[in-house]
C-alpha positions as CSV (number, residue, x, y, z in Angstrom):
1,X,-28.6,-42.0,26.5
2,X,-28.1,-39.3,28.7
3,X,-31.2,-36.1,29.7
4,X,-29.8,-33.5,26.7
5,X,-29.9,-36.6,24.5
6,X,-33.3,-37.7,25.0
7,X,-34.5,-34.1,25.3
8,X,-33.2,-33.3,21.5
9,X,-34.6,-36.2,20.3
10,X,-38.0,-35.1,21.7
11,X,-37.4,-31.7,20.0
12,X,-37.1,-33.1,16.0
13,X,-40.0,-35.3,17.1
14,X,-42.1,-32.3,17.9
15,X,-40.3,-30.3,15.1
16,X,-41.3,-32.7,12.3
17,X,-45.3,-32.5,13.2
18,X,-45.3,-28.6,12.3
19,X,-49.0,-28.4,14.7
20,X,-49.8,-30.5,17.8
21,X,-52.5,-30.2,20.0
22,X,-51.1,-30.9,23.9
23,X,-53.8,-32.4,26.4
24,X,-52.6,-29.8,29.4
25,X,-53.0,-30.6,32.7
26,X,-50.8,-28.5,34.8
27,X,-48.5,-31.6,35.8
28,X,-44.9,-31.6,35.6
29,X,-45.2,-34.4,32.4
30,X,-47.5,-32.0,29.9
31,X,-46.0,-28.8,31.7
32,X,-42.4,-29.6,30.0
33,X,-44.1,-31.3,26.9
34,X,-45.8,-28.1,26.4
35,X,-43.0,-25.9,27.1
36,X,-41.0,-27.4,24.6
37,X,-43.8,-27.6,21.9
38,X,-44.2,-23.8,22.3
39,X,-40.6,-23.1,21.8
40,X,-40.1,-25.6,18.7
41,X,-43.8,-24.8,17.4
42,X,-45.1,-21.1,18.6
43,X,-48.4,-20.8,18.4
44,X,-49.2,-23.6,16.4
45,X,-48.8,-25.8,19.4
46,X,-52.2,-25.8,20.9
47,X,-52.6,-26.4,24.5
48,X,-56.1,-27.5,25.8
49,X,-57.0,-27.5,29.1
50,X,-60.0,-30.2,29.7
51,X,-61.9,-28.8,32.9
52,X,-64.7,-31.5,34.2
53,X,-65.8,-32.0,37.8
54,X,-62.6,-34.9,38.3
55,X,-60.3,-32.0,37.9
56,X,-59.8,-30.1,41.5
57,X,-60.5,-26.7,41.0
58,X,-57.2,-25.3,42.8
59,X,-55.2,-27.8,39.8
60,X,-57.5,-25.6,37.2
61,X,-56.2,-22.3,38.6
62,X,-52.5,-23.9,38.9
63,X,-52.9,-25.3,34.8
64,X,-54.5,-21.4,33.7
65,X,-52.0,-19.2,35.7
66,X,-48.8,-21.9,34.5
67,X,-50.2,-21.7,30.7
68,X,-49.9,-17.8,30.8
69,X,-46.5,-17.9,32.5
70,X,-45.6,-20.1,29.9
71,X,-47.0,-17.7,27.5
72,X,-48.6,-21.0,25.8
73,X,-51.5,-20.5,22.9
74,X,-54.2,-22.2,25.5
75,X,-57.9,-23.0,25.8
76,X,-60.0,-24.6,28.6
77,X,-63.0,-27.2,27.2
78,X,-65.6,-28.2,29.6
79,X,-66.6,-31.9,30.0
80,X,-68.4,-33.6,31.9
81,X,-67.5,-37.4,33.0
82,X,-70.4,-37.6,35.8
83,X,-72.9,-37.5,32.7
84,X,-71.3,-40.8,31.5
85,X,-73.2,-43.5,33.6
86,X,-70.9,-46.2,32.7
87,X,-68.3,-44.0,34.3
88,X,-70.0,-43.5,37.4
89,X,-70.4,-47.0,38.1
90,X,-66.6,-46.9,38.8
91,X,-65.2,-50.3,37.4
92,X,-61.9,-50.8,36.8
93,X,-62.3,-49.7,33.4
94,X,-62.9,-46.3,34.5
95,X,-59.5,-44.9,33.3
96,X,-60.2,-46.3,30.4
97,X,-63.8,-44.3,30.1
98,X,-62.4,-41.5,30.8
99,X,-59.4,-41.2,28.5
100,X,-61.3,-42.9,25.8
101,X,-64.4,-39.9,26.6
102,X,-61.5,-37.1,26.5
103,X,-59.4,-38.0,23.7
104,X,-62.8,-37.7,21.4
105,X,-63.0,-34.5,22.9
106,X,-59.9,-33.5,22.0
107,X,-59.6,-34.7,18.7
108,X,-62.8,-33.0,17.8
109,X,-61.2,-29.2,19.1
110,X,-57.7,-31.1,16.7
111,X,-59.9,-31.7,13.6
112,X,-61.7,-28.3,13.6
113,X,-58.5,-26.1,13.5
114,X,-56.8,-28.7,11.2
115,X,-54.3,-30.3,13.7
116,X,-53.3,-33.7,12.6
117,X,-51.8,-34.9,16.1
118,X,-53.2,-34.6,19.1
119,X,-50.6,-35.5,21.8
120,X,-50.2,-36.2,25.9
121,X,-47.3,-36.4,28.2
122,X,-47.4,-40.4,28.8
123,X,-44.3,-41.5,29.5
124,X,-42.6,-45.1,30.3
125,X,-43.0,-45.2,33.7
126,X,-46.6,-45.1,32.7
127,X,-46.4,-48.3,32.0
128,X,-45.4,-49.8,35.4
129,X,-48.9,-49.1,36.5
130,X,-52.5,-50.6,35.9
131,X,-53.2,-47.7,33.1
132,X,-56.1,-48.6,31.2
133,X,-56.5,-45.4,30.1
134,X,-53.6,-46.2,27.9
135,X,-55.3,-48.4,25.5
136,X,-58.0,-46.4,25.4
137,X,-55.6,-43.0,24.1
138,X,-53.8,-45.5,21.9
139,X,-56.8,-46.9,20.3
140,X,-57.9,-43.5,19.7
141,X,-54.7,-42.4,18.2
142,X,-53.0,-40.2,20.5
143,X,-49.3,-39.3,20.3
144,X,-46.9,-40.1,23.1
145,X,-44.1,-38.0,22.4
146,X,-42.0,-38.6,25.8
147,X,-42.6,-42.3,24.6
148,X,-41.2,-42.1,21.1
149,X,-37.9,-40.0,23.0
150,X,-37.2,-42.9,25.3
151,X,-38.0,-40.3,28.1
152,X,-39.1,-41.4,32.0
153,X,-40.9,-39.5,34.6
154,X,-37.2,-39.8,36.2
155,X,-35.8,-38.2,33.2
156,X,-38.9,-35.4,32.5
157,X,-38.2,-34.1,36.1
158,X,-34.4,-34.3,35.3
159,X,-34.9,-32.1,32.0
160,X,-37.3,-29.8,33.6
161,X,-34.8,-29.0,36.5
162,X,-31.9,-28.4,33.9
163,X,-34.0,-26.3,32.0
164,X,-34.8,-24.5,35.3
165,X,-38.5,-24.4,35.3
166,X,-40.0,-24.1,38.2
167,X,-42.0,-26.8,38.3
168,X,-40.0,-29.5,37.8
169,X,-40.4,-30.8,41.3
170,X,-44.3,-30.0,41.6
171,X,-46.0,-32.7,43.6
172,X,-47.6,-35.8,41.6
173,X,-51.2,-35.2,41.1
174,X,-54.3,-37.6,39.8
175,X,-57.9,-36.6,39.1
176,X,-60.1,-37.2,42.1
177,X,-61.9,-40.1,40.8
178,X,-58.9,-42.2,41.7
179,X,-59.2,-41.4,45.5
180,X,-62.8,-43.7,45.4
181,X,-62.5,-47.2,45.5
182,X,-63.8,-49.6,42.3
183,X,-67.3,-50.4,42.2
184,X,-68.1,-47.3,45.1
185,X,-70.2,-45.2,43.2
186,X,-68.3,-41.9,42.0
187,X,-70.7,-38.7,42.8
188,X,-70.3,-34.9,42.8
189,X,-71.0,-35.0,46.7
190,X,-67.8,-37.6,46.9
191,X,-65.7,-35.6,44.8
192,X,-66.2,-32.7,46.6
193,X,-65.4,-34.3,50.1
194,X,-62.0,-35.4,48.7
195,X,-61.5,-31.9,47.2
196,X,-62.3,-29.9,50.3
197,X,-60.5,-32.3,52.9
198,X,-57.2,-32.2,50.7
199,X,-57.0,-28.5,50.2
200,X,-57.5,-28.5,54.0
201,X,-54.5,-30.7,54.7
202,X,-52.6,-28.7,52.0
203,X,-53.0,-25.9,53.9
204,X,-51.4,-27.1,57.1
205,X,-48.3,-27.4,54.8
206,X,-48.8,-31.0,53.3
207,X,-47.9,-31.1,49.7
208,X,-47.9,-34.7,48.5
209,X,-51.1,-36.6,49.9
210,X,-54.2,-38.2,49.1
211,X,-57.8,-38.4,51.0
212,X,-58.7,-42.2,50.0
213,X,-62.6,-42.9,50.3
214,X,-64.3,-45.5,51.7
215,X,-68.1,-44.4,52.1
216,X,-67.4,-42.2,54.8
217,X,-64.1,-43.4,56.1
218,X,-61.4,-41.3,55.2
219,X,-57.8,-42.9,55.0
220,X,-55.6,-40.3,54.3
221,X,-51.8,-40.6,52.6
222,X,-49.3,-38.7,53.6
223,X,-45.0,-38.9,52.6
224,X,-43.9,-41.1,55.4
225,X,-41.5,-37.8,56.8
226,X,-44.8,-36.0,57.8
227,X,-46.9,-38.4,59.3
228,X,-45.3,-37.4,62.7
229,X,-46.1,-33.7,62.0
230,X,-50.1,-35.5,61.4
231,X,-50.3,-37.0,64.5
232,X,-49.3,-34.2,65.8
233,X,-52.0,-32.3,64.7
234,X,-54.4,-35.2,65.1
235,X,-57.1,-33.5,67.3
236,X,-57.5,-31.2,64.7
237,X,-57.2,-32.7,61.0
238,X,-59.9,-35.0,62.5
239,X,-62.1,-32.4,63.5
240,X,-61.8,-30.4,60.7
241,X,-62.2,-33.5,58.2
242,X,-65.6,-34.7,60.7
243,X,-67.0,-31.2,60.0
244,X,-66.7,-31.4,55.9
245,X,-69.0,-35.0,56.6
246,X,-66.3,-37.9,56.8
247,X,-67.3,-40.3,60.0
248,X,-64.4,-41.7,60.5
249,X,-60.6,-40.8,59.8
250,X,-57.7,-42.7,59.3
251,X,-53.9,-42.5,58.8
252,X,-52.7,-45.0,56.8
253,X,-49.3,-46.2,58.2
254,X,-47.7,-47.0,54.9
255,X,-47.8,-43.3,53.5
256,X,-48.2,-41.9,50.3
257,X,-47.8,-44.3,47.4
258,X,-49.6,-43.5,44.1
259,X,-51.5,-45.8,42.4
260,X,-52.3,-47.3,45.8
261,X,-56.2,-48.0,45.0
262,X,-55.0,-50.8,42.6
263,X,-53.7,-53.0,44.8
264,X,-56.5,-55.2,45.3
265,X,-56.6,-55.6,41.5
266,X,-53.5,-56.9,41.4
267,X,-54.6,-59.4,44.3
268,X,-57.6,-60.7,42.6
269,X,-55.7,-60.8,39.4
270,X,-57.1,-58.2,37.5
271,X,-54.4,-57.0,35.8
């Protein structure tokens, strides 16, 4: 089946639930789900922003300005995941916290304008990866419309490109909690030293990247094309990242790769 296939299918799908609410995050994967819930729904596609202290600030911005370029029907819902203890603690079933946490969340904003389906852009790559947080949406009832199409993250950049949005090659991005290592304890203080040393880095013209954690060592990911440029500019990513309070800083050789922190689970057979 072929991109215009898979994207009608996904537009009867989205057709035949008459209201959905879309958990909006500003990604490429909810940015096209919303998009094309807007134009088969108008206004009675809901588009709801969850804003908590795992969500960088620069990606809030990003998902506001996007929803009202869009011209979606949007809102922005405060949360907070650093008042959940058990979240904190940063097992491996934090995804799973924290989807579980945020679905209730948006199922209560669903229920009290009488939407029936509250849906999120999972889509079968998904799956590939250790994603806890998937049980956790589908205990809870959430819709997976690129799912139900047959649709890939292959194919949701493929559509978005051929539909000529603009951000249909918009770097991957992943709350900040996933930088930190299981079982290190996940903090506002942590969070923001991620936040502050990848805005840095994105400002020296590094787009996709990551600022791992380990207490205060500081592996940083880069796309294996720019880690030249970085050590180029060694002297000064590490002085700049030493000044926001990381001790040490590292470049790991093996570049970006997402998902990278569950390795070891896979190691110790977690998964």
């Amino acid at each position: 089946m072929n991109w215009s296939d898979k994207l009608q299918n996904l537009k009867r799908n989205i057709a035949k639930k008459e209201r959905i609410l879309v958990a909006f995050s500003g990604g490429v994967d909810s940015s096209l789900l919303a998009k094309i819930a807007r134009d088969e729904l108008g206004d009675t596609a809901l588009c709801v922003i969850l804003d908590s202290e795992i969500l960088p600030r620069n990606e809030l911005k990003h998902a506001e300005e996007l929803s009202r370029s869009l011209n979606l029907n949007f809102e922005i819902a405060r949360h907070s995941m650093l008042a959940d203890k058990e979240f904190i603690r940063n097992t491996p079933m934090r995804c799973y916290l924290c989807k579980k946490a945020c679905s209730e969340v948006l199922k209560n904003i669903a229920e009290a304008r009488g939407i029936a389906f509250v849906a999120d852009g999972l889509n079968l790559s998904d799956y590939e990866d250790y994603r806890p947080g998937i049980v956790a949406c589908e205990e809870e009832g959430i819709w997976h419309p690129f799912v139900d199409a047959g649709i890939s993250k292959e194919d949701i950049r493929e559509i978005a490109r051929r539909l000529g949005l603009s951000f249909w090659n918009r770097p991957s991005n992943a709350c900040l909690s996933s930088r930190i290592p299981y079982f290190e304890m996940i903090t506002k203080e942590n969070l923001g030293l991620i936040e502050e040393a990848e805005n840095y880095l994105r400002s020296l013209g590094f787009q996709q990247l990551r600022v791992r954690t380990h207490g205060r060592l500081a592996p940083v990911e880069l796309l294996k094309e720019d880690i030249i440029q970085a050590l180029n500019l060694r002297e000064e990513i590490v002085k700049k990242l030493k000044s926001i309070g990381f001790g040490y800083i590292t470049l790991d050789l093996e570049g970006f790769r997402s998902g990278s922190m569950n390795k070891i689970l896979e190691k110790v057979g977690a998964y």
